[in-house]
MARBA-3410 file (N, C-alpha, C, O; in Angstrom, 1 decimal):
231
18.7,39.6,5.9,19.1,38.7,6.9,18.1,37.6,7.1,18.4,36.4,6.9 ~ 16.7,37.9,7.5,16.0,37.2,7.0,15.7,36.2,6.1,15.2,35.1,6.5 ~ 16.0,36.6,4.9,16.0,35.4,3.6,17.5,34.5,3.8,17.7,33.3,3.4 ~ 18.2,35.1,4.3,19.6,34.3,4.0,18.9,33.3,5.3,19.1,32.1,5.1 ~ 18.4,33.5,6.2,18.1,32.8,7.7,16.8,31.3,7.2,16.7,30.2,7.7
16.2,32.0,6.0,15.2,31.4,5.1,16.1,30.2,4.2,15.8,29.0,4.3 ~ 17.1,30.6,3.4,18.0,29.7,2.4,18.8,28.9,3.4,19.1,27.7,3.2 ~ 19.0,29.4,4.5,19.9,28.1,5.4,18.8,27.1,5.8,19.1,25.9,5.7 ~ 17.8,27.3,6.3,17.1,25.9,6.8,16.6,25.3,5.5,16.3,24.1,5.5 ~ 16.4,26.0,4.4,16.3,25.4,2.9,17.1,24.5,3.1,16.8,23.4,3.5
18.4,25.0,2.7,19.4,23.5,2.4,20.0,23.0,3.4,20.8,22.1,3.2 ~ 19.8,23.3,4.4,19.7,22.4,5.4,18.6,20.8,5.3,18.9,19.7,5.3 ~ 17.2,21.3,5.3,16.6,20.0,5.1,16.9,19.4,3.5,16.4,18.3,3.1 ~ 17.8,20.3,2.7,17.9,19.9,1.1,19.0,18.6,1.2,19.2,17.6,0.4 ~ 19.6,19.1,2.7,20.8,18.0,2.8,20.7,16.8,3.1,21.4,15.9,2.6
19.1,16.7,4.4,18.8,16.1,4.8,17.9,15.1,4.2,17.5,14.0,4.5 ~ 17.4,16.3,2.6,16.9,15.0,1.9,17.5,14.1,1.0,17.1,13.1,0.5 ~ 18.9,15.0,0.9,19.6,14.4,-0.3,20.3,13.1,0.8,20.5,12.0,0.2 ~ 20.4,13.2,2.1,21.1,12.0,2.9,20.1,10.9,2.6,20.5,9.8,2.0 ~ 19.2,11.0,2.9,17.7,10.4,3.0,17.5,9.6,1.5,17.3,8.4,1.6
17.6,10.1,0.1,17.6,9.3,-0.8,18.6,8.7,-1.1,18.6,7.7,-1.8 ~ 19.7,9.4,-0.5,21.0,8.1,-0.7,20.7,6.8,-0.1,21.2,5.7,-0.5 ~ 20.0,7.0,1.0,19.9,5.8,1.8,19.3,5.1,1.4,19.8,4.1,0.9 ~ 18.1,5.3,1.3,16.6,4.7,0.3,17.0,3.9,-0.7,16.8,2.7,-0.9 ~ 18.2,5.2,-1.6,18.6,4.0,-3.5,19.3,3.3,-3.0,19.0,2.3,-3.6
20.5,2.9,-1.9,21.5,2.4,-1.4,20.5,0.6,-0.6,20.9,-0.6,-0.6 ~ 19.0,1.1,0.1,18.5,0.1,0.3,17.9,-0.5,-0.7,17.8,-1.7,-0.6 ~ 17.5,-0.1,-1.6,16.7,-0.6,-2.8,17.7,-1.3,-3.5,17.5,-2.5,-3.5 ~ 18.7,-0.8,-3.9,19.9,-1.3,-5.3,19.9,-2.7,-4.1,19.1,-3.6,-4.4 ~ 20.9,-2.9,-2.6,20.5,-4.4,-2.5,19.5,-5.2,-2.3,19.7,-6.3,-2.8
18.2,-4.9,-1.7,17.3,-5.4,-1.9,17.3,-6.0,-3.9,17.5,-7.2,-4.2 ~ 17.1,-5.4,-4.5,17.2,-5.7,-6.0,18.0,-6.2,-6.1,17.5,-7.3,-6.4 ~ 19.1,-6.4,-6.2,20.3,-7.4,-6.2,19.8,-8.6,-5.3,19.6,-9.6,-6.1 ~ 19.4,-9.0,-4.0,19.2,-9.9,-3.4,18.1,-10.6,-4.5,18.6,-11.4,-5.4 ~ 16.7,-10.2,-4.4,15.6,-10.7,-5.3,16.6,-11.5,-6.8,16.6,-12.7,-7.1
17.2,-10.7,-7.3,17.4,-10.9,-8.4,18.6,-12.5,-8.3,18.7,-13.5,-9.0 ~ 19.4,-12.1,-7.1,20.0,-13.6,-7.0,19.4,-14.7,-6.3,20.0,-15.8,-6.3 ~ 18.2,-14.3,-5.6,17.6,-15.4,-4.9,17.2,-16.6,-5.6,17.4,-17.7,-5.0 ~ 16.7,-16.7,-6.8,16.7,-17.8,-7.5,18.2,-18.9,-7.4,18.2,-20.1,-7.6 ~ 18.9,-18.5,-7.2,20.3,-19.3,-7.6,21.1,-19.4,-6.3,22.3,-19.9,-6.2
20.3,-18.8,-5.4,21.1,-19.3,-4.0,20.3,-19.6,-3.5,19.2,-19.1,-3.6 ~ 20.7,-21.3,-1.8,20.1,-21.9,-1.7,19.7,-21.2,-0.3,20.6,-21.5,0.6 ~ 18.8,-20.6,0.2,18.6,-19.6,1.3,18.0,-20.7,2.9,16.8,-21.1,3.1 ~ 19.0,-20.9,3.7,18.4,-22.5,4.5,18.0,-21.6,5.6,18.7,-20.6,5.8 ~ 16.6,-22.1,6.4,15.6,-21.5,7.0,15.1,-20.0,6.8,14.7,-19.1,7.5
15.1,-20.2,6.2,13.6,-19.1,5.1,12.8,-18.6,6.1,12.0,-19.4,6.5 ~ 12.9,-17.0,6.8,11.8,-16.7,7.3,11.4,-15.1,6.6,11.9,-14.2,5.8 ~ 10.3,-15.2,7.2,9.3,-14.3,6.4,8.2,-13.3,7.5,7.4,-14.0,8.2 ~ 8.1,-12.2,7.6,7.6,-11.4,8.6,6.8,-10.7,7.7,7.3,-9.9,6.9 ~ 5.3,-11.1,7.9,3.9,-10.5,7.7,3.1,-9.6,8.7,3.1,-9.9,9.9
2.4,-8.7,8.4,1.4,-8.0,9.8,0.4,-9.5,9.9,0.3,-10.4,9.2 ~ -0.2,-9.1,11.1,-1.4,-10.2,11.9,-1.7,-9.3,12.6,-1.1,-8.5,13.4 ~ -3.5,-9.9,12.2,-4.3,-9.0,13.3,-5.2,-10.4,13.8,-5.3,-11.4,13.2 ~ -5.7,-9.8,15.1,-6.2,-11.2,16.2,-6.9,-10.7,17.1,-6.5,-9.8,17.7 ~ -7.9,-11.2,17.3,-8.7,-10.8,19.2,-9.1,-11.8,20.1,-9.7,-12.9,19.9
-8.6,-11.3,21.1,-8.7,-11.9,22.3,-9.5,-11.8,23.2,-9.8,-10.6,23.4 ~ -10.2,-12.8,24.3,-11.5,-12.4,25.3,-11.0,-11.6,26.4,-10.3,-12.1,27.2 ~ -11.2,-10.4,26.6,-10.4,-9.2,27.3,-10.7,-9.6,28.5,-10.0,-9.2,29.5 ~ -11.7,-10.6,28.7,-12.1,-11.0,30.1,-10.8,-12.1,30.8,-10.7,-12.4,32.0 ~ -10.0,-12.5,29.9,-8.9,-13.4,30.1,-7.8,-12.8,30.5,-6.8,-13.5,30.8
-7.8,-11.3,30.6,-6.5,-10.4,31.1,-6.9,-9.5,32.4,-7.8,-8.6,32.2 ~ -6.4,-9.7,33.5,-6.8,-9.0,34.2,-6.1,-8.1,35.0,-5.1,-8.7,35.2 ~ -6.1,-7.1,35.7,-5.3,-6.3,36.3,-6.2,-5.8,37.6,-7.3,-5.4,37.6 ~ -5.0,-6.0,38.8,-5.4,-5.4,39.9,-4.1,-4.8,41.1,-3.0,-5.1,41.4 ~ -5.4,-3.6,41.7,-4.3,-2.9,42.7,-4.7,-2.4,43.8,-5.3,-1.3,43.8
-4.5,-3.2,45.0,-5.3,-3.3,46.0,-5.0,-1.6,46.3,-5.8,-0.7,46.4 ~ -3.7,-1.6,46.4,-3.5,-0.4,47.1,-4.1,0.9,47.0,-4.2,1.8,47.8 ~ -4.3,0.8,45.7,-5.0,1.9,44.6,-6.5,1.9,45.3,-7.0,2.9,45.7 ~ -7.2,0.5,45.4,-8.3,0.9,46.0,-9.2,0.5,44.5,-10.4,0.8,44.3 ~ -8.4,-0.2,43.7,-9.0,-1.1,42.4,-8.8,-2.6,42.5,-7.7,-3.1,42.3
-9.6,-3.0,42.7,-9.9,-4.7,43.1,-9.7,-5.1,41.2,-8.9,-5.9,40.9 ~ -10.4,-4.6,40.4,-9.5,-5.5,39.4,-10.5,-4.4,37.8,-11.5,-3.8,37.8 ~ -9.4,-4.6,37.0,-9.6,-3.7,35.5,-9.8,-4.1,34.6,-8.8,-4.9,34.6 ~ -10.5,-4.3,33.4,-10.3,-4.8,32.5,-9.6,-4.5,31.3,-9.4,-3.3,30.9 ~ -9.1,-5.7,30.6,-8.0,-5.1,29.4,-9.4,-4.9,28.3,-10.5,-5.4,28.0
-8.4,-3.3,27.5,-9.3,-2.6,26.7,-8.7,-2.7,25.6,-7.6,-3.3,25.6 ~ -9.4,-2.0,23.9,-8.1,-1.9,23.4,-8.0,0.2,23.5,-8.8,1.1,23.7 ~ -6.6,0.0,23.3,-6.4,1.1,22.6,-5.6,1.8,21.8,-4.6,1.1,21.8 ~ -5.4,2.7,21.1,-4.3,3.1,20.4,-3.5,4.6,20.6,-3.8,5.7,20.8 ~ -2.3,3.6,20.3,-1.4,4.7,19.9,-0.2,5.2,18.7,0.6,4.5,18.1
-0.5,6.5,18.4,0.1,6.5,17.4,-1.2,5.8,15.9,-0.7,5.4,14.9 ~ -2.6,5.8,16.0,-2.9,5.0,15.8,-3.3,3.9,15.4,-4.3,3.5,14.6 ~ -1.8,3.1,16.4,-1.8,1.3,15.8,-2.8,0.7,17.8,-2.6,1.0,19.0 ~ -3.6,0.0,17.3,-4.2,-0.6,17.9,-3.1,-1.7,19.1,-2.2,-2.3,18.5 ~ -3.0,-1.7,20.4,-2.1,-2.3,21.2,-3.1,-2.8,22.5,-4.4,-2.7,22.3
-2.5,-3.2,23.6,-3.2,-3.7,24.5,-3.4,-2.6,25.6,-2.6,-1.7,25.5 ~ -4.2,-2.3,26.6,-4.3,-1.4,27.2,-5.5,-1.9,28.5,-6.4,-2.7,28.3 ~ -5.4,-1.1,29.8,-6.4,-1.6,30.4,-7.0,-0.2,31.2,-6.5,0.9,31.4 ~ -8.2,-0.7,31.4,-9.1,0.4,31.9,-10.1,-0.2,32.8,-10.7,-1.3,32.8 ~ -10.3,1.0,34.0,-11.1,0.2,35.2,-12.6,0.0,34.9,-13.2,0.6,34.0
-13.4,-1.1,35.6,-14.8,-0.6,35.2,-15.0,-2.0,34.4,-14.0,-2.6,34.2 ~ -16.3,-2.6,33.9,-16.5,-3.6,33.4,-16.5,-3.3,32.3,-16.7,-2.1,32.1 ~ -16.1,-4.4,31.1,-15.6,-4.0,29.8,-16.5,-5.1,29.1,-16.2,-5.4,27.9 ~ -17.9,-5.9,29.8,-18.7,-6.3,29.3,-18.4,-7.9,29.0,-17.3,-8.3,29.0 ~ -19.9,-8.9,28.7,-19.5,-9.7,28.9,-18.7,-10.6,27.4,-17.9,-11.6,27.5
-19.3,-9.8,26.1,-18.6,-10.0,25.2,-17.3,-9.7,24.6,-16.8,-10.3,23.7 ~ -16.7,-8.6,25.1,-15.8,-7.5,25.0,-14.8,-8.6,24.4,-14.7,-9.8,24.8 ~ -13.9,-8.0,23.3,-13.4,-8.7,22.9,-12.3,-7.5,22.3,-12.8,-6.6,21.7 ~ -10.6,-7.8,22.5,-9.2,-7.0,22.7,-9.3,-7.5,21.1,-9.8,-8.6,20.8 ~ -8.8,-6.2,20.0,-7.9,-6.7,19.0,-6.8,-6.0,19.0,-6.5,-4.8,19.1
-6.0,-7.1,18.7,-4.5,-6.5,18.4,-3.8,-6.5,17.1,-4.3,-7.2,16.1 ~ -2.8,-5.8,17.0,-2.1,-5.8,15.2,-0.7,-6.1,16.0,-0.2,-5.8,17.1 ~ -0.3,-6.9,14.7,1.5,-6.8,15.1,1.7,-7.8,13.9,0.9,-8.2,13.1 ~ 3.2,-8.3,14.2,3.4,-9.2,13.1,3.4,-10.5,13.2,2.9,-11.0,14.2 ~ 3.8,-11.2,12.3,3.9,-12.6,12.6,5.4,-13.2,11.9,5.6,-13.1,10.7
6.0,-13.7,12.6,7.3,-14.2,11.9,7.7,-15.3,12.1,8.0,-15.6,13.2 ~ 7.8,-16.3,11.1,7.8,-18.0,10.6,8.3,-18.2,9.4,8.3,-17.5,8.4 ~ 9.0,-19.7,9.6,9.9,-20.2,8.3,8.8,-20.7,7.6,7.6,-21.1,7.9 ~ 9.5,-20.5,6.2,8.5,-20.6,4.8,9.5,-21.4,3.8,10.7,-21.0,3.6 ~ 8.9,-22.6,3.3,9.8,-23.5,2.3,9.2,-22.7,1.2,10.0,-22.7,0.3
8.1,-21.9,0.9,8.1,-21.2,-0.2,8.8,-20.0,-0.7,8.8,-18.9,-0.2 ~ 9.6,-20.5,-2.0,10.2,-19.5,-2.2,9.3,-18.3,-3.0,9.5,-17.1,-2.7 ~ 8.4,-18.6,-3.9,7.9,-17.5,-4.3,6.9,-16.6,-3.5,6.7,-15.4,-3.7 ~ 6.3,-17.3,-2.6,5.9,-16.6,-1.4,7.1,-15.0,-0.4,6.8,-13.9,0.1 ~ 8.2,-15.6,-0.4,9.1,-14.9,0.1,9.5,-13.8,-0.8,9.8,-12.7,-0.4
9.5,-14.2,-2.2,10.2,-13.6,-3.3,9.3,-12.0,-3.4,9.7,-10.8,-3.3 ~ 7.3,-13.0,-3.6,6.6,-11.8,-3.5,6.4,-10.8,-2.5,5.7,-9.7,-2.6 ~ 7.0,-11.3,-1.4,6.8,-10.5,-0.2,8.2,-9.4,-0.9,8.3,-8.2,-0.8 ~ 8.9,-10.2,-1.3,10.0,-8.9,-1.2,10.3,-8.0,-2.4,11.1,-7.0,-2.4 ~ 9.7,-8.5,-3.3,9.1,-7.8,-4.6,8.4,-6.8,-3.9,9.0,-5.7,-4.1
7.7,-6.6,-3.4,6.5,-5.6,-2.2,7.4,-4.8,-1.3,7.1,-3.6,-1.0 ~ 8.6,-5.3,-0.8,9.1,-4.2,-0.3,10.4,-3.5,-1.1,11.0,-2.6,-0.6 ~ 10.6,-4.1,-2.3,11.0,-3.4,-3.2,10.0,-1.8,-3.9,10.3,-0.7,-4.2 ~ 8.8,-2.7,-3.8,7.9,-1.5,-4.7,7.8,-0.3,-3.4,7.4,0.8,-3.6 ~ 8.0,-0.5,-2.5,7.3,0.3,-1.4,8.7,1.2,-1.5,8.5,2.4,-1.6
9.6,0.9,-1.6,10.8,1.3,-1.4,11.3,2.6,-2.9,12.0,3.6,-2.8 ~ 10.6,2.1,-3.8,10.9,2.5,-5.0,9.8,3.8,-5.3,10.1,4.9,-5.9 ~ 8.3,3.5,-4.6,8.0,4.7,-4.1,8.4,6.1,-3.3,8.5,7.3,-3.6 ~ 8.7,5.3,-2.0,9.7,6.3,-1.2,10.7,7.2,-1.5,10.9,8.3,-1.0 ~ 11.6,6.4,-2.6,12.4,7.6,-3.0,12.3,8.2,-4.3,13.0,9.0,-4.9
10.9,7.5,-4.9,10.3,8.6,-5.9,10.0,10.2,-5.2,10.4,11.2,-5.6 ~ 9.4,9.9,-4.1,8.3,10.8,-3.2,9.5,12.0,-2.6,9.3,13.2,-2.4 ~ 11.0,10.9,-2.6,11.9,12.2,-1.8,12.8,12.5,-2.6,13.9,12.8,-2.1 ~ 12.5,12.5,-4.2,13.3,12.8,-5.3,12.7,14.0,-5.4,13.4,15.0,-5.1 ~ 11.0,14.1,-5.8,10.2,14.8,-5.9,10.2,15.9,-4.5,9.6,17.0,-4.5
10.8,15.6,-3.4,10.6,17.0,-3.0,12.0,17.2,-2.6,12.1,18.0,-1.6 ~ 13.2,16.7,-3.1,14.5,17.2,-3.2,14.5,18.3,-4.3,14.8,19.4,-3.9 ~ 14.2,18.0,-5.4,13.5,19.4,-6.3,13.0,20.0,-5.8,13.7,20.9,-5.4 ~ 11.8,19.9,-5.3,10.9,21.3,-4.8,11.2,22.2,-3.4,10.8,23.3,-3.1 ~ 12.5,21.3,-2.8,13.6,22.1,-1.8,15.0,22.7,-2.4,15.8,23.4,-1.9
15.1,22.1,-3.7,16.3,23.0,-4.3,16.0,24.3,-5.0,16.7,25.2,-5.4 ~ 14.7,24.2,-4.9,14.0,25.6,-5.8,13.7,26.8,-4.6,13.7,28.0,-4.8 ~ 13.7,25.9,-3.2,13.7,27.2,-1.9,14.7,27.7,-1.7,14.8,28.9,-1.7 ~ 15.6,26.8,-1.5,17.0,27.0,-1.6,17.5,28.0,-2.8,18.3,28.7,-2.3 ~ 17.4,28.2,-3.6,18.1,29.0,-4.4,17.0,30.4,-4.9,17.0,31.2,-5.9
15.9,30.4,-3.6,15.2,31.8,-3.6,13.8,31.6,-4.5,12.9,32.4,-4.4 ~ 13.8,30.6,-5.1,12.5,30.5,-6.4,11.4,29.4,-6.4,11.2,28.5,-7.3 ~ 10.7,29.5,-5.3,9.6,28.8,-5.0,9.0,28.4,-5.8,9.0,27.3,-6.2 ~ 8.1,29.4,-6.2,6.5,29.7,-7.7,7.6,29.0,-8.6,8.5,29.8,-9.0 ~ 7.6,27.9,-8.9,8.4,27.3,-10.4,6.9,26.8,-10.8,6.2,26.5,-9.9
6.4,26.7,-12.0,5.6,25.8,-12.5,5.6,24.1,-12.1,4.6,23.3,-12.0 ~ 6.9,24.0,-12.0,7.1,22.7,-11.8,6.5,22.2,-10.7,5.8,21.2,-10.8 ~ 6.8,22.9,-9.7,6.5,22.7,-8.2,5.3,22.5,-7.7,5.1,21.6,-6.9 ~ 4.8,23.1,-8.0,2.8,23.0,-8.3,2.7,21.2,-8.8,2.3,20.3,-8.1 ~ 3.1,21.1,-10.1,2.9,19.4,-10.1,3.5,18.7,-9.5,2.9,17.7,-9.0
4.8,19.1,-9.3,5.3,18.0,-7.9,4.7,17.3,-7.3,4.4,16.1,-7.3 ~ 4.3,18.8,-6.2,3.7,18.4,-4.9,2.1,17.5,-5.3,1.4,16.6,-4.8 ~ 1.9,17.9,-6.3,0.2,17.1,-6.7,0.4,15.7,-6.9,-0.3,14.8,-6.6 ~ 1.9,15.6,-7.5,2.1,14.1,-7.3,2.3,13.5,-5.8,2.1,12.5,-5.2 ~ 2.7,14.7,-5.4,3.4,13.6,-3.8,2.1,13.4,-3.5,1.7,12.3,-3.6
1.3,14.3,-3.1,0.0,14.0,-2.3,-1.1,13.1,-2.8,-2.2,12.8,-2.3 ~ -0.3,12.6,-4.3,-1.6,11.4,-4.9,-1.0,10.2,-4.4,-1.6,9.3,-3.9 ~ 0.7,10.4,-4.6,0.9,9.1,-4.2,1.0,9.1,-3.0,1.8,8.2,-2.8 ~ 0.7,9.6,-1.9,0.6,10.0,-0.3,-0.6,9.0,-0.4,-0.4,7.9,0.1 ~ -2.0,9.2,-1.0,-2.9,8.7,-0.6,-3.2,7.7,-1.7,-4.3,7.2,-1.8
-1.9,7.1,-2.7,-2.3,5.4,-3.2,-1.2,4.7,-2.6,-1.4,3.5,-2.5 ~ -0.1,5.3,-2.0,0.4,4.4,-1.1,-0.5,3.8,0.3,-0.7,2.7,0.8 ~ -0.9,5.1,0.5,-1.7,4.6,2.0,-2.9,3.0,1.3,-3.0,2.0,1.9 ~ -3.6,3.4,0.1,-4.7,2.5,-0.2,-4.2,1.0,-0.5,-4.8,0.0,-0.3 ~ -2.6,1.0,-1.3,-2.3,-0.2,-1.7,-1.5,-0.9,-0.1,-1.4,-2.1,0.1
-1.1,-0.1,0.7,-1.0,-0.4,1.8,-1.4,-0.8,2.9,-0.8,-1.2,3.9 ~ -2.9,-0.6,2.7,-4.0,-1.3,3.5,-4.6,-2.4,2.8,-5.4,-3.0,3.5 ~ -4.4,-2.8,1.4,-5.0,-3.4,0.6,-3.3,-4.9,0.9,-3.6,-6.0,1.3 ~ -2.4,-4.6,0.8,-1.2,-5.6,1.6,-1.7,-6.0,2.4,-2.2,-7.1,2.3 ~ -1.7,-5.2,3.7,-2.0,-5.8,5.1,-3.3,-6.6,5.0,-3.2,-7.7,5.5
-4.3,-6.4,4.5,-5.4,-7.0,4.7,-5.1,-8.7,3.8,-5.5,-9.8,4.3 ~ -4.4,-8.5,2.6,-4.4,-10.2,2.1,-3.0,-10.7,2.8,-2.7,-11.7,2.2 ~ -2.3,-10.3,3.7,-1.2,-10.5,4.8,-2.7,-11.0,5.3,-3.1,-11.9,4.6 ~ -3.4,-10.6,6.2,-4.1,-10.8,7.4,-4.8,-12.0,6.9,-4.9,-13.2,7.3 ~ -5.3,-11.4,5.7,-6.2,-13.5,4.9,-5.2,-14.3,4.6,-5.5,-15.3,3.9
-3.9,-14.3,5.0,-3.2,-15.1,4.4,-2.8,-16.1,5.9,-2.7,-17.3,5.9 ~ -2.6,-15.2,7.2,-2.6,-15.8,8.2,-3.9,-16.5,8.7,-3.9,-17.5,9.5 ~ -4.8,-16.0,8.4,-6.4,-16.2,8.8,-6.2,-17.6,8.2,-6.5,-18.5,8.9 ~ -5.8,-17.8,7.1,-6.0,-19.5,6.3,-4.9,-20.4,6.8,-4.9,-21.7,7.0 ~ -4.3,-19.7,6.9,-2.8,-20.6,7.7,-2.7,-21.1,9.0,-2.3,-22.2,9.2
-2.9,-20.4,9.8,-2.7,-20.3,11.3,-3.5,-20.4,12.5,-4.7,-20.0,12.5 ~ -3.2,-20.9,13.1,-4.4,-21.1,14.3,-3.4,-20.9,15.7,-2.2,-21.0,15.5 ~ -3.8,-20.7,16.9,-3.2,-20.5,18.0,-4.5,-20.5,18.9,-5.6,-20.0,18.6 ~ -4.0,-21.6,20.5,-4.7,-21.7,20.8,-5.0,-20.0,21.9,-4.1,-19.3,22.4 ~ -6.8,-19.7,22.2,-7.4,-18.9,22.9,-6.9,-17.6,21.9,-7.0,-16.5,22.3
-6.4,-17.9,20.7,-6.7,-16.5,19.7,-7.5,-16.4,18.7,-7.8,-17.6,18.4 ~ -8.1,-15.6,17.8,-8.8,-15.9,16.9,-8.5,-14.5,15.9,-9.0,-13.3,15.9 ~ -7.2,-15.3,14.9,-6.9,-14.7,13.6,-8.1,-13.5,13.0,-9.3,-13.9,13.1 ~ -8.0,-12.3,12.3,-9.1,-12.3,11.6,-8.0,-11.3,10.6,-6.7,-11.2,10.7 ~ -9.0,-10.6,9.4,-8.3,-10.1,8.2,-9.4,-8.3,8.4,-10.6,-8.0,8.6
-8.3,-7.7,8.2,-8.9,-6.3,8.2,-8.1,-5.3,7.1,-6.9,-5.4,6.9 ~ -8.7,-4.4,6.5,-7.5,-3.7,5.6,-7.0,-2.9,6.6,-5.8,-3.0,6.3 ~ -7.1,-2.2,7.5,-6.5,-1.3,8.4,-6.0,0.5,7.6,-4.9,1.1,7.6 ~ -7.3,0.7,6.9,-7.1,2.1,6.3,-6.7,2.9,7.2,-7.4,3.0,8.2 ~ -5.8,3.6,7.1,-5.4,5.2,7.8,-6.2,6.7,7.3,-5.7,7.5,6.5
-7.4,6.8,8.0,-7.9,8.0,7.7,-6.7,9.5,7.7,-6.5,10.3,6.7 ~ -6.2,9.5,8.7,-5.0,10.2,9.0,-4.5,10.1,7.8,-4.9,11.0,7.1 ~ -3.7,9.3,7.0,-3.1,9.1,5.7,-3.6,9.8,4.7,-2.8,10.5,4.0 ~ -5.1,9.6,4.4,-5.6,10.1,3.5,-5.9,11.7,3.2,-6.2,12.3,2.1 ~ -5.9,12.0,4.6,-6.3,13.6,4.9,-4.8,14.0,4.8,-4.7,15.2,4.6
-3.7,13.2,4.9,-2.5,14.3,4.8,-2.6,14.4,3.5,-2.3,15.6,3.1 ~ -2.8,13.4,2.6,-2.5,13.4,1.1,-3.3,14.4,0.7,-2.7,15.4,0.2 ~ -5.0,14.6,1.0,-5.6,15.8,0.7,-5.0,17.4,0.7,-5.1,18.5,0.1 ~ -4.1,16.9,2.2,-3.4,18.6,2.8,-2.5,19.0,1.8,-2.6,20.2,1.4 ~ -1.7,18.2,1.2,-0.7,18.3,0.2,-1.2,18.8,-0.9,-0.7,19.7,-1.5
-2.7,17.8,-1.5,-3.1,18.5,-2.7,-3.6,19.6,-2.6,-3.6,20.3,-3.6 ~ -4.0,20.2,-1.6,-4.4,21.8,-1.0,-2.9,22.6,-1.4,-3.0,23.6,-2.2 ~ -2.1,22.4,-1.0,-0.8,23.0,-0.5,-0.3,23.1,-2.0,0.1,24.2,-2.3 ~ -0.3,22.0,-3.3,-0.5,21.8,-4.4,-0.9,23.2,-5.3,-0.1,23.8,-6.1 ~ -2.3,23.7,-4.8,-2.8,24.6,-5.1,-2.8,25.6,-5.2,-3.0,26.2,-6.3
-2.6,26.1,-3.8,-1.8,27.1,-3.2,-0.6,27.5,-4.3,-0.9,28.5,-5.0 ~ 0.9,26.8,-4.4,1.7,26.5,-5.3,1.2,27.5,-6.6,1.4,28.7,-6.9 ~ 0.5,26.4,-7.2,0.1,26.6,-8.9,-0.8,28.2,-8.5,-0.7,29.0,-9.4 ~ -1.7,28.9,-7.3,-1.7,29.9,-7.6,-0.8,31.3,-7.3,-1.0,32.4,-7.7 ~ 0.1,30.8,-6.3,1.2,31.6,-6.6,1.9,31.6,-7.7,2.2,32.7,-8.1
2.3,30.4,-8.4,2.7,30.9,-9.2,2.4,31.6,-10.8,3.0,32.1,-11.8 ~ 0.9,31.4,-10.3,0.6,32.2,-11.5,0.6,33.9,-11.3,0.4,34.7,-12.2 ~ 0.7,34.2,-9.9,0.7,36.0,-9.2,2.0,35.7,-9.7,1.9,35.6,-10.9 ~ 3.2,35.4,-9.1,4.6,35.6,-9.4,4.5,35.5,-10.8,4.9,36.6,-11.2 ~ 3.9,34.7,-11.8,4.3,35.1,-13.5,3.1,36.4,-13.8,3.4,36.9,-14.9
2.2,36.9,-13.3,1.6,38.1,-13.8,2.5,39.5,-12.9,2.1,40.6,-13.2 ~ 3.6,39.3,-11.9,3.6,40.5,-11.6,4.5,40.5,-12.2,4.6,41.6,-12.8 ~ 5.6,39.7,-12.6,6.4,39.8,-13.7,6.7,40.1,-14.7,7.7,40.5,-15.3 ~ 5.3,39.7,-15.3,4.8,40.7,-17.0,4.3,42.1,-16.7,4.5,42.9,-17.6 ~ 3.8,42.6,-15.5,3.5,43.7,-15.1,4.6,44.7,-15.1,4.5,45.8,-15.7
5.5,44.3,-14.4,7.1,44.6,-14.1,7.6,44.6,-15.4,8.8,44.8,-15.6
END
């Protein structure tokens, strides 16, 4: 009862992944069709949405609440989830203190190969993704039908969790020439653009968990093929 209770949430998430890469190839195939006819159609107001990062003099935001018995707060930064946002906190926040924020930036562009490259980039990001959930639609069809310890499975997951942590690097390595690319372009007044890669430590330790988990794998399945020659 057990194992059958085991094979149902198997292919239950097997379903869930197989929905999941239909989606993915279904966004990629038009994305790739678009790219591929963008040359030959004439696309009128061209916009284009980049990350931007920026800081602001926190002393310029201020918050107060008499009722509370707080005469006034300063804006901090903080995060959540963590993406860096605005936040405020009581107490002096100094006289240099200075708010950074991440978010995006969105503006028309007469460049077409600018646009093109940006969407070449979310083609590749895309073409990863449903590498990543091809690779563990396999490694859930093998739960699903009872046989975990495959040899296969062990490399799999070694791939997911390498490309876990070269997605995350070429994805901070994006955002950061996004961020020099606004830094050279843009000005606004009482902000001041800057360029950061914005690494996800978080990112990189999940990728490690996976190559752990990888391991694990390859030495089960080498107990599952010696008790079997034993047997």
């Amino acid at each position: 009862m057990r194992t059958l209770g085991k094979r149902s949430v198997a292919s239950f998430l097997t379903s869930l992944l197989n929905a999941a890469w239909y989606v993915v190839a279904l966004a990629l195939t038009l994305a790739t069709c678009l790219v591929l006819l963008f040359p030959f159609i004439n696309v009128p107001n061209m916009k284009v949405t980049i990350p931007a990062s920026f800081s602001v003099d926190s002393r310029m935001h201020h918050l107060t609440a008499p009722s509370l018995g707080i005469g006034e707060a300063q804006s901090q930064e903080v995060r959540i989830g963590g993406v860096p946002g605005f936040g405020f906190g009581t107490g002096d926040a100094g006289p240099d203190a200075q708010l950074r924020v991440r978010g995006s930036l969105r503006f028309p562009t007469q460049s077409r190969a600018f646009f093109a490259g940006n969407a070449v980039l979310f083609i590749a990001r895309l073409a990863l993704v449903l590498w990543v959930l091809g690779q563990l639609r396999a490694v859930f069809r093998t739960l699903r039908d009872g046989r975990p310890f495959v040899p296969a499975n062990a490399t799999r997951i070694r791939w997911i969790g390498i490309a876990v942590i070269v997605i995350e690097f070429a994805r901070s390595a994006i955002v950061f020439f996004e961020n020099y690319y606004v830094l050279n372009h843009f000005s606004a007044d009482g902000l001041r653009f800057d360029a950061w890669p914005d690494l996800s430590v978080f990112a990189i330790v999940h990728g490690l968990i996976i190559l752990v988990i990888a391991e694990v794998f390859s030495a089960g399945t080498r107990l599952d093929e010696e008790q079997s020659l034993t047997v």
